[in-house]
C-alpha positions as MATLAB code, in Angstrom:
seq = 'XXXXXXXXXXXXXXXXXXXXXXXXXXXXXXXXXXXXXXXXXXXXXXXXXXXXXXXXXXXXXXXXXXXXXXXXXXXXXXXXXXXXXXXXXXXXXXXXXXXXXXXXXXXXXXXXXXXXXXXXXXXXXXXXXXXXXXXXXXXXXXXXXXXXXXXXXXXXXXXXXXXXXXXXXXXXXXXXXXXXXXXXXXXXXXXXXXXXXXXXXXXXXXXXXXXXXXXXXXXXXXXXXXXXXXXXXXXXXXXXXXXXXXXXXXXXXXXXXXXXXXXXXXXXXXXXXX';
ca = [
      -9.487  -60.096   38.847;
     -11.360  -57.702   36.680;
     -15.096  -58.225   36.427;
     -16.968  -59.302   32.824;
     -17.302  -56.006   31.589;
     -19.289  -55.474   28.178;
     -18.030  -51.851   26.251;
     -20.549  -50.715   23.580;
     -17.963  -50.159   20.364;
     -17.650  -46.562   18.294;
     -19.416  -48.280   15.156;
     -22.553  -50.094   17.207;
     -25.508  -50.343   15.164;
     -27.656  -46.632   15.680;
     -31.311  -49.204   16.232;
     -31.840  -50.137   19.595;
     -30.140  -53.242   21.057;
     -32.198  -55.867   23.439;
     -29.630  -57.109   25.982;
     -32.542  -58.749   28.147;
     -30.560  -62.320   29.228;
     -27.528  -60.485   29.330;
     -27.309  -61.267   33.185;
     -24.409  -62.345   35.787;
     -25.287  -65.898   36.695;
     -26.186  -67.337   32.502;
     -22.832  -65.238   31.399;
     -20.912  -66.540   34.246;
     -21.335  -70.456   32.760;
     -19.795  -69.138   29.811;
     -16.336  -68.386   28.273;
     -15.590  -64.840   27.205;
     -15.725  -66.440   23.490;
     -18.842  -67.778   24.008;
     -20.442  -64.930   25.442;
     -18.648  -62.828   21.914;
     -20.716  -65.306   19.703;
     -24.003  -64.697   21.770;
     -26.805  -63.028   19.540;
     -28.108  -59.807   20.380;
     -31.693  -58.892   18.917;
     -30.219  -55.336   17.358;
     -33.663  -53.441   15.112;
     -34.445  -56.171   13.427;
     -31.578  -58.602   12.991;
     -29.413  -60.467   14.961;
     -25.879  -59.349   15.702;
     -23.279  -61.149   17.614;
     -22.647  -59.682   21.222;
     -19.228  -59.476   19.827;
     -19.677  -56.820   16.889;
     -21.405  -54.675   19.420;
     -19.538  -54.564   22.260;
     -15.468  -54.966   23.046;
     -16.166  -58.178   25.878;
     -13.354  -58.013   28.721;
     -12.802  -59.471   32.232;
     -13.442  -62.755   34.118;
     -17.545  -63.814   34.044;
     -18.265  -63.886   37.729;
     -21.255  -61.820   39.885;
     -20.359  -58.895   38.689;
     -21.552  -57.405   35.077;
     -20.033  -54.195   34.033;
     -21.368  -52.286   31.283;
     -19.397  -49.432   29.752;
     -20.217  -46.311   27.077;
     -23.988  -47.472   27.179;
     -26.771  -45.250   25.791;
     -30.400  -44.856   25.846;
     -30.589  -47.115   23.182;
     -29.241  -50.018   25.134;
     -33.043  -51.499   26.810;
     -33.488  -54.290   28.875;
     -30.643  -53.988   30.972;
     -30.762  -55.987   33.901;
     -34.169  -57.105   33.060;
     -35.377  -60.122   34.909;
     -32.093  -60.683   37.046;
     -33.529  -63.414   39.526;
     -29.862  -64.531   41.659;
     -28.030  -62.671   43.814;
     -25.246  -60.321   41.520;
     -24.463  -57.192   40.136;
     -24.795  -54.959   37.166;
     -23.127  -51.964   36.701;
     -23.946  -49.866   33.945;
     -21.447  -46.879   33.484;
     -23.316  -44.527   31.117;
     -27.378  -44.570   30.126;
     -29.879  -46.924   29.842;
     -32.397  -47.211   27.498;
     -35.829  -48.648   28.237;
     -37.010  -50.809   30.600;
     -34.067  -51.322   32.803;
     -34.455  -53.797   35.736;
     -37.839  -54.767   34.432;
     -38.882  -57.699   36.465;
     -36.087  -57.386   38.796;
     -36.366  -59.982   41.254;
     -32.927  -60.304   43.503;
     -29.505  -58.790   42.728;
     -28.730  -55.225   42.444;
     -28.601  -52.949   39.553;
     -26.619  -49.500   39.445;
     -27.052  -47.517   36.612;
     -24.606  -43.943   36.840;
     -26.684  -42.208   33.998;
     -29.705  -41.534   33.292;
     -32.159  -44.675   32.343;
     -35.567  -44.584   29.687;
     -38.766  -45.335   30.175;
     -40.351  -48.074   32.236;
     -37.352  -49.096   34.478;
     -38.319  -51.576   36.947;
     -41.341  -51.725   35.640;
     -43.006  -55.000   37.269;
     -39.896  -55.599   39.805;
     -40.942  -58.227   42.499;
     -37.366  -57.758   44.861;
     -33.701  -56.705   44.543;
     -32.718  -53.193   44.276;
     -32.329  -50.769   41.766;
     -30.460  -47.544   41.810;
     -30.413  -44.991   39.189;
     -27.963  -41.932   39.130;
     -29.710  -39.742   37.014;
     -33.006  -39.312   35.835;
     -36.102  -41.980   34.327;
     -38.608  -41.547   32.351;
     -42.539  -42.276   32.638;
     -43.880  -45.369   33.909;
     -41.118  -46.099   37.094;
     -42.020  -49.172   39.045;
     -45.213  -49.261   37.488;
     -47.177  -51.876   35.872;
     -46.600  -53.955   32.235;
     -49.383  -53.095   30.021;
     -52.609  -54.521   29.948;
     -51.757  -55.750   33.410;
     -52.914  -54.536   37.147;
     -49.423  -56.272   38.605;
     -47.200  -53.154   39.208;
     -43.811  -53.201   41.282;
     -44.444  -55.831   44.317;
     -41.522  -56.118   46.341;
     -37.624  -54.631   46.690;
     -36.079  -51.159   46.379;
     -36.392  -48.648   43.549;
     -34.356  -45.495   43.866;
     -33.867  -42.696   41.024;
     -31.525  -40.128   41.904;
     -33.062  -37.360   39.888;
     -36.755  -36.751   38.327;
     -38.823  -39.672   37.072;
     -42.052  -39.290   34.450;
     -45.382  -39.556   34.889;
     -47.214  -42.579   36.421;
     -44.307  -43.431   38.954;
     -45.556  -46.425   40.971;
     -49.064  -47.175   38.947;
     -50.497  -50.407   40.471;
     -48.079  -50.294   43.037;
     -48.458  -53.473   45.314;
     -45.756  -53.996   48.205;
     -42.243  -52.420   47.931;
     -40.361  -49.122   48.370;
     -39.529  -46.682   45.658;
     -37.448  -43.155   46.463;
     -37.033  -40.247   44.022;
     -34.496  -37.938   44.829;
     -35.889  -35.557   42.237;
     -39.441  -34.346   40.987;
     -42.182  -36.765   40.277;
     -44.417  -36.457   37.329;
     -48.492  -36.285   37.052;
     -50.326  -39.481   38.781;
     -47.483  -40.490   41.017;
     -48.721  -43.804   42.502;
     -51.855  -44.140   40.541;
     -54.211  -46.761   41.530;
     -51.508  -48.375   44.073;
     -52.660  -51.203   46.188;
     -50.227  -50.979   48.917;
     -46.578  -50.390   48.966;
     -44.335  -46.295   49.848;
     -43.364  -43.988   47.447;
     -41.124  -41.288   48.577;
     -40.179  -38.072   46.952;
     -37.893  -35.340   48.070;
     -38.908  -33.145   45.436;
     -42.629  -32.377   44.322;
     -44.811  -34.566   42.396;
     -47.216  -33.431   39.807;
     -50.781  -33.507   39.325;
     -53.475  -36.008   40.286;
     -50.644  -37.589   42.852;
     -52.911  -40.989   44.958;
     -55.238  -40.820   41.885;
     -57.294  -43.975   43.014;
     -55.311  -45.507   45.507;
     -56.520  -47.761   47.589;
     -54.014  -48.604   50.357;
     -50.705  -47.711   49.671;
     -48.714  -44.376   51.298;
     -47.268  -41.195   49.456;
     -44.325  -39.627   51.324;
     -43.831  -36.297   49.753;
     -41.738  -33.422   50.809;
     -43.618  -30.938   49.243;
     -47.215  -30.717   48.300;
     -48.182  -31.928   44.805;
     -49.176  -29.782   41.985;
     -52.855  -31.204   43.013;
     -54.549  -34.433   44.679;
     -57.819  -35.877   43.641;
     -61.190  -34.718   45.327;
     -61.631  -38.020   46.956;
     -58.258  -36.845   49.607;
     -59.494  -35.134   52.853;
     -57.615  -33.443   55.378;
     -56.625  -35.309   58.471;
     -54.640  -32.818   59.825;
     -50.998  -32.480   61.410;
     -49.260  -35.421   62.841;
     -46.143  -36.414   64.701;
     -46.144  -40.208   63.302;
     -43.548  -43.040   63.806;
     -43.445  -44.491   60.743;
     -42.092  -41.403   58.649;
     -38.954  -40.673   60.135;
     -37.932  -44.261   60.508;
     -38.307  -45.018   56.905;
     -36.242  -41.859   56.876;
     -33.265  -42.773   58.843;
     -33.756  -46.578   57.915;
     -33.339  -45.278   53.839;
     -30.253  -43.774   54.975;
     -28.657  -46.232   57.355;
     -29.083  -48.925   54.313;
     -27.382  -46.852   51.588;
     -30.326  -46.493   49.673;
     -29.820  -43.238   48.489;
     -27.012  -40.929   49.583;
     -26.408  -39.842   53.065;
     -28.488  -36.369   53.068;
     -27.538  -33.217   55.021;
     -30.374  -33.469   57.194;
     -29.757  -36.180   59.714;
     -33.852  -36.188   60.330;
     -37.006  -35.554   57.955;
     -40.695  -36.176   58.503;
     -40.613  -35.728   61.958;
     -44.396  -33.759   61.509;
     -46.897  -34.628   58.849;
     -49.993  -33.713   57.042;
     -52.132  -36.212   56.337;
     -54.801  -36.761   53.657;
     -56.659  -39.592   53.473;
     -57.921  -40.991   50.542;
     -59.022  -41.450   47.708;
     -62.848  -41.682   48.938;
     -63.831  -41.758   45.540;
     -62.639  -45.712   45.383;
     -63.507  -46.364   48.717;
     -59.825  -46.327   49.425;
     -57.902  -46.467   52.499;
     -54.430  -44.671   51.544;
     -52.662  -41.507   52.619;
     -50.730  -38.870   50.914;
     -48.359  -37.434   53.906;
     -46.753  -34.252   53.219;
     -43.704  -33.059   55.590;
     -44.656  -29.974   57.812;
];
């Protein structure tokens, strides 16, 4: 049986398409007519799902999306139930925003804000995203707060702003202010983050394999450590499938540690691999 899958058509409309509510468990209630004559906000009119994308399969925990681009937002945003989406091209903004259970796997790259606000699931992301990753909605100080955030390749600036409990792995380079202002809560990053990385974090830990571009005054040096923690996040990341099985079977295994930022009275570390 052939899962729901939703292919964007040659002729879609070239203003951005809203496909928050397009989720596994409402579609799966619903016939694959049904789900044709469902309207999609599309600029600034209303289109049937139907004249936008070619609807095929069985409804069922399992969403496929097909030929999508970065004008496609809100995909997979505020999934709640245990499911899947699969998106087999790009995503546009916001992605997984609000994520709270069920997994999203996007093979392309995804726009701004993905999982932006996500309180549990997982979210994995081939290719690249852009600023704001698992950070916070605006005007708010509620960043991500629970689950798994993983982006392949390089993410924007302010990566894990107001981050509050949860995990988030880039496989790639990290932009300025990675993990601004977090609360509590790991980000990880394999590659090197930018500038101002822990600005203002209070309790939360930076896992870095490389030194950022710079840290903020309030960090001081704590010197070289063999910790626990580290290398069991390491091997527990891999063991879980949360990002591809790396060459190196162990990582982290020696630390530096700065502790930080002072300037907030702030209890957090950056720790950067020896």
């Amino acid at each position: 049986m052939k899962a729901l899958t939703l292919t964007l058509r040659d002729g879609a409309p070239a203003q951005r398409i809203d496909l928050a509510g397009i989720l596994p468990e409402p579609l799966a209630r619903l016939s694959t007519g049904d789900i044709a004559r469902l309207l999609l906000p599309v600029g600034n009119r209303a289109i049937a799902l139907g004249e936008v994308f070619a609807v095929d399969g069985t409804p069922g925990e399992v969403l496929a999306f097909a030929g999508t681009n970065a004008r496609c937002d809100h995909i997979g945003a505020g999934m709640t139930a245990a499911g899947v989406i699969h998106v087999e091209g790009d995503a546009g903004a916001f992605a997984g925003e609000g994520l709270d259970g069920g997994t999203v796997v996007i093979d392309g790259n995804a726009g701004p804000h993905a999982a932006r606000a996500m309180a549990g699931g997982y979210i994995a992301i081939r290719g690249g995203a852009g600023e704001g990753f698992a950070g916070a909605s605006p005007g708010t100080r509620r960043g991500m707060r629970g689950g798994v955030a993983y982006v392949q390749g390089s993410v924007g600036d302010r990566a894990g702003e107001f981050l509050r409990r949860g995990l988030v792995i880039v496989g790639g380079d990290a932009g300025d202010y990675l993990g601004a202002r977090a609360t509590a809560g790991t980000i990880m990053v394999t590659g090197r983050a930018g500038d101002h990385a822990g600005w203002s974090m209070k309790r939360a830990t930076l896992l870095l394999a490389k030194a950022p571009k710079s840290m903020p005054p309030g960090y001081g040096d704590a010197g070289v450590h063999e910790l626990p923690y580290p290398p069991l996040l390491w091997r527990t990341i891999l063991r879980r499938g949360w990002m591809p099985a790396a060459a190196e079977a162990e990582r982290f295994l020696r630390v530096r540690r700065y502790a930080g930022d002072s300037q907030v009275g702030g209890l957090a570390e950056i720790l950067i691999e020896a």
